[in-house]
GUMINU-928899 format. One record per atom (N, C-alpha, C, O, CB): residue in one letter; atom name; z, x, y. Coordinates in pm, 1 decimal, always signed. Each point is the difference from the previous one (the first is absolute). Last residue first. Glycine has a CB too. Layout:
N
VEXGU  residuo  atomo        c3        c1        c2
VEXGU        a     CA         Z         X         Y
...
//
This chain:
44
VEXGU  residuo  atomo        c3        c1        c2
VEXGU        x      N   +2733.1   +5863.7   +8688.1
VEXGU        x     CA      -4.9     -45.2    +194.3
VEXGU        x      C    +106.9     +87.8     +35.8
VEXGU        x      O     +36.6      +8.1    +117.3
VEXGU        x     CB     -95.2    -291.1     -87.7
VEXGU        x      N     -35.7    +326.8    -539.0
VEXGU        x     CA     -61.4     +92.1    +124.4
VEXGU        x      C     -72.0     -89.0    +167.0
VEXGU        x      O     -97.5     +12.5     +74.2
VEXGU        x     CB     +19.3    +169.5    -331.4
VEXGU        x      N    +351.0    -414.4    -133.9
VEXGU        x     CA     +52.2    +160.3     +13.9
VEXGU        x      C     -49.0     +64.0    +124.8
VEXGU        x      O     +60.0     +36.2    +101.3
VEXGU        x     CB     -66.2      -1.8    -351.0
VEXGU        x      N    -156.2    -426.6     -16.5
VEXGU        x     CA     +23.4     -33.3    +103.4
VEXGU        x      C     +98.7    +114.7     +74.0
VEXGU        x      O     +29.3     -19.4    +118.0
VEXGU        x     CB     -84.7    -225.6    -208.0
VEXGU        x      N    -217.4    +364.7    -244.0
VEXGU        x     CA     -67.9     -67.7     +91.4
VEXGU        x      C     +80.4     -45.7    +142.3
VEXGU        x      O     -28.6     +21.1    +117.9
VEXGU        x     CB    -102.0     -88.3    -335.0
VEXGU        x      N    +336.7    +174.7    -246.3
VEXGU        x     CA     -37.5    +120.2    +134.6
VEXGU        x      C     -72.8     -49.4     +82.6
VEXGU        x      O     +51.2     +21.8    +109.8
VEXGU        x     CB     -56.8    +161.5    -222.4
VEXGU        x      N    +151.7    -502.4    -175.9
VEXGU        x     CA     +71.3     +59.2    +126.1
VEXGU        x      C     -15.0    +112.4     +37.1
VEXGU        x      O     +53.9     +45.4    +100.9
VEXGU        x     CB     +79.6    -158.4    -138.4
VEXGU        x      N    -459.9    -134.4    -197.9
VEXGU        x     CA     +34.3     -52.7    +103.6
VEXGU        x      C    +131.2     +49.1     +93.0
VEXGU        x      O     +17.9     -15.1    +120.9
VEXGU        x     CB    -142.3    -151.0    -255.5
VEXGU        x      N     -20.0    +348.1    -330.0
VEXGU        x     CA    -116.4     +69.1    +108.2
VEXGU        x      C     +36.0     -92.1    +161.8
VEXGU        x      O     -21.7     +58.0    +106.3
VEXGU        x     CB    -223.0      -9.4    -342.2
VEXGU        x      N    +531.3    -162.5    -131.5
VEXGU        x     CA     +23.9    +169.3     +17.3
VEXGU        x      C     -85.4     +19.7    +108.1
VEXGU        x      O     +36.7     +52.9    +104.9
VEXGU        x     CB      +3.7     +36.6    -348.5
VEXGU        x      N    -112.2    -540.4     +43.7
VEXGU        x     CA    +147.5      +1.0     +41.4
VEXGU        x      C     +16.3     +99.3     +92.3
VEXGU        x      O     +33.8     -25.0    +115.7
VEXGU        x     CB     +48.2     -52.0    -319.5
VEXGU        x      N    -462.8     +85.9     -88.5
VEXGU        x     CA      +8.0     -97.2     +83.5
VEXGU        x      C    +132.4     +21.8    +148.3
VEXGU        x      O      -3.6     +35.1    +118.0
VEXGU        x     CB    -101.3    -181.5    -375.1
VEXGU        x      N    +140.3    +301.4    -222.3
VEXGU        x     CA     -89.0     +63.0    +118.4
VEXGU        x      C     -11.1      +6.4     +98.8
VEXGU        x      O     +32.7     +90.9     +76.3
VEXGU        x     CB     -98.1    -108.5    -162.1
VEXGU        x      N    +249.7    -293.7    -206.8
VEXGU        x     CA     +96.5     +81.4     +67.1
VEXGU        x      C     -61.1    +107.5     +54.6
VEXGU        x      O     +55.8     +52.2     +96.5
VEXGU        x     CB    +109.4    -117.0    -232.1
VEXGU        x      N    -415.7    -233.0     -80.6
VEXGU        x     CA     +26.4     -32.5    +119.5
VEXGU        x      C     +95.8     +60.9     +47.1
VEXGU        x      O     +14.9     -11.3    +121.7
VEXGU        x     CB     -96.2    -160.3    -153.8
VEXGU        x      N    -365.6    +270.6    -209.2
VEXGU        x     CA    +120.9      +0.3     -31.5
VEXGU        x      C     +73.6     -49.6    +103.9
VEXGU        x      O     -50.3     +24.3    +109.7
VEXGU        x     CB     +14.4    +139.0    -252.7
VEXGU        x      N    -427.7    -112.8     +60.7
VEXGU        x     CA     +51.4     -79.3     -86.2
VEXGU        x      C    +130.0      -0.3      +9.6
VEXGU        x      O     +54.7     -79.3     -76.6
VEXGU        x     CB    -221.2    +102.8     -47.2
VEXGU        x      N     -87.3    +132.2    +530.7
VEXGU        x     CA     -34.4     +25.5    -113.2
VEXGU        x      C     +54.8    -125.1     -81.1
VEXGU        x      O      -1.9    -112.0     +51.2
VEXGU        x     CB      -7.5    +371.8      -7.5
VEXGU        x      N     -83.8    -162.2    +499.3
VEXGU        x     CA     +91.1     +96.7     -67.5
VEXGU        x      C     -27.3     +15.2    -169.0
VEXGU        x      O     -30.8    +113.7     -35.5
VEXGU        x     CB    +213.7    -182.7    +234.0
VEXGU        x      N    -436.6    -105.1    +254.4
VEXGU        x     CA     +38.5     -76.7    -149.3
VEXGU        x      C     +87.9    +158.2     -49.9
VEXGU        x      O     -48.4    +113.2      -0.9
VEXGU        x     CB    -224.9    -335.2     -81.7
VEXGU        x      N    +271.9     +42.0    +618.9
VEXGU        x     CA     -14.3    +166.3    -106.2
VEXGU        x      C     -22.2     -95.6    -133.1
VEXGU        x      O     +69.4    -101.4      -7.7
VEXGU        x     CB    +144.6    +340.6    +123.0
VEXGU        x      N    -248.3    -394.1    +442.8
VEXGU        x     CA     +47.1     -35.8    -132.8
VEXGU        x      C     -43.2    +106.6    -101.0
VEXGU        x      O    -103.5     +64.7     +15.8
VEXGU        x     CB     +93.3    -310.5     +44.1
VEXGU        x      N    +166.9    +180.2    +544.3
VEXGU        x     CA     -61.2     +68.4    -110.3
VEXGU        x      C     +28.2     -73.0    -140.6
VEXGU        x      O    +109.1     -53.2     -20.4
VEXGU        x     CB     -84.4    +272.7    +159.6
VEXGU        x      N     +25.1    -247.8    +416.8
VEXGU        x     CA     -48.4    -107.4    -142.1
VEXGU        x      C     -76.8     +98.2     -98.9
VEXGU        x      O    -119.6     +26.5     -11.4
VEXGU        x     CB     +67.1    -274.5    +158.9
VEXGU        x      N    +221.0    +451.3    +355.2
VEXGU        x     CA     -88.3     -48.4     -31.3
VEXGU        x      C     +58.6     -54.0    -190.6
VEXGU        x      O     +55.0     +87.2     -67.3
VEXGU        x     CB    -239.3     +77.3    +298.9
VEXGU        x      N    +419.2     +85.8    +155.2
VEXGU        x     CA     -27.4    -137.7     -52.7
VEXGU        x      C     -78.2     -98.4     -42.0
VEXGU        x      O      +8.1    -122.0     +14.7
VEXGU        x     CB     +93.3    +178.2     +66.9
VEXGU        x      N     +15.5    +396.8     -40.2
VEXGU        x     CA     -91.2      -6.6    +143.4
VEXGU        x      C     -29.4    -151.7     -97.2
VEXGU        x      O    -103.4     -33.9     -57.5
VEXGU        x     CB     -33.8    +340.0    +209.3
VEXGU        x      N    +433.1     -65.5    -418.7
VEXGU        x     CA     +11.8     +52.0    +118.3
VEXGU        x      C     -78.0     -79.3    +139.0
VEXGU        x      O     +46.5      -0.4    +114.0
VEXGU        x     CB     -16.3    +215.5    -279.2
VEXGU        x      N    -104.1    -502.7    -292.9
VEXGU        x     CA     +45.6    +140.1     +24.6
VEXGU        x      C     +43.3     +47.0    +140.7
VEXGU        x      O     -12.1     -84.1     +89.1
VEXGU        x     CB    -136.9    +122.5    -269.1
VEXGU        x      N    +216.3    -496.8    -160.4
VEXGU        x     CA     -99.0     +51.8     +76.2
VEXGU        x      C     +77.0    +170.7     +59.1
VEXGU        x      O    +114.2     +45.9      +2.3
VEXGU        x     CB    -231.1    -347.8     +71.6
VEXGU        x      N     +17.1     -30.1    -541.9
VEXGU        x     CA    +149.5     +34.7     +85.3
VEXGU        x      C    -138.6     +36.6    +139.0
VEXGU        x      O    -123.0      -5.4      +0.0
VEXGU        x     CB    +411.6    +158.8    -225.6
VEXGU        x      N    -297.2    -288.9    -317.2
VEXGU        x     CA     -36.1     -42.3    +129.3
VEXGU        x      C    +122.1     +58.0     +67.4
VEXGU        x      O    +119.3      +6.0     -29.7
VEXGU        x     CB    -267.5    -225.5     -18.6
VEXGU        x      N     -54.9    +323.5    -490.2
VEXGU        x     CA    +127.7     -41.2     +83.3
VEXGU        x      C     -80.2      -6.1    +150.7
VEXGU        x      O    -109.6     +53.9     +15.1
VEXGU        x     CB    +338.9     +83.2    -176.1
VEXGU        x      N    -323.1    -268.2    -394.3
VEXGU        x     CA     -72.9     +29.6    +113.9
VEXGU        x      C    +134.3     +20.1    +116.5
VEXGU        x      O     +93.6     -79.6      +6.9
VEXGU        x     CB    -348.6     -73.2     -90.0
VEXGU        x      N    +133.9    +154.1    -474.9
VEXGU        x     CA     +86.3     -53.4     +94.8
VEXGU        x      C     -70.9    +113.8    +104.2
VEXGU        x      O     -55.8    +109.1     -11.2
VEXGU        x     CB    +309.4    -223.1    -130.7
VEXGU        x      N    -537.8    -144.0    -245.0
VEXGU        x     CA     +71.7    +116.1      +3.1
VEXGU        x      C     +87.4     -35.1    +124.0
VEXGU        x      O     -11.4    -111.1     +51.9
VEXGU        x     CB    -167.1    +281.4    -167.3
VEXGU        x      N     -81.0    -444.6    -211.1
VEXGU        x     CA    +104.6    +134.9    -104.6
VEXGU        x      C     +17.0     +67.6    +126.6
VEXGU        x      O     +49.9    +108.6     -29.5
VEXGU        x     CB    -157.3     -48.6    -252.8
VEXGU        x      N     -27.3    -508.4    +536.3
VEXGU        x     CA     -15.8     +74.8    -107.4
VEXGU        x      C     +85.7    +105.3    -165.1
VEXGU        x      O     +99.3     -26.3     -67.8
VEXGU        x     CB    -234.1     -24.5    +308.1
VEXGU        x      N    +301.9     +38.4    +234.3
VEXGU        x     CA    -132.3     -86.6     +16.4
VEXGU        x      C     -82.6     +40.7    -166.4
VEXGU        x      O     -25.7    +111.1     -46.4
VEXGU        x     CB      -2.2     -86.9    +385.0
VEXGU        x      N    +547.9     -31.8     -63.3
VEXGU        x     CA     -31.5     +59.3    -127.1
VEXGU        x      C    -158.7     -96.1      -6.7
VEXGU        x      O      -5.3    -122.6     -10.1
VEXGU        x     CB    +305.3    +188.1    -124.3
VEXGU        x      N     +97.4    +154.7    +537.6
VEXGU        x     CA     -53.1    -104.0     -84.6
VEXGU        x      C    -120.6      +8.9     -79.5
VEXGU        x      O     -77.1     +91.8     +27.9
VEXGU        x     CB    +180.2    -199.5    +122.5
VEXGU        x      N    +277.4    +273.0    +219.9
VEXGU        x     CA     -72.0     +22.3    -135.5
VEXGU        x      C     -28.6    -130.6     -22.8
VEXGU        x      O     +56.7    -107.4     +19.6
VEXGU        x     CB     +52.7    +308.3    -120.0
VEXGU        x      N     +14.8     -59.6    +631.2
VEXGU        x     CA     +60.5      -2.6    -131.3
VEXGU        x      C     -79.5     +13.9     -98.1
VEXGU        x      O     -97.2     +67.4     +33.9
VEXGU        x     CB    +242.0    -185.7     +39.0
VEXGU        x      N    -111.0     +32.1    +497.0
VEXGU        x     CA      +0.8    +106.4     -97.6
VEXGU        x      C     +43.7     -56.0    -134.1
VEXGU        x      O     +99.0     -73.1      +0.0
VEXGU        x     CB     -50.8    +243.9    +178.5
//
């Protein structure tokens, strides 16, 4: 799981409930970034 930045934009990795490898481009911002990965990781 974590951030990282492809390009202008940041991308987060984690995997979900049924463990499957998920990647999101989230946008330009990285404290975004930051916000959308711990709800993500929130809802196990």
């Amino acid at each position: 799981m974590g951030i990282f930045k492809k390009g202008k934009n940041w991308y987060i990795d984690y995997y979900d409930q049924n463990r499957r490898r998920r990647r999101e481009m989230i946008g330009p911002n990285k404290r975004q970034a930051e916000i959308v990965l711990q709800k993500r990781k929130g809802h196990r």
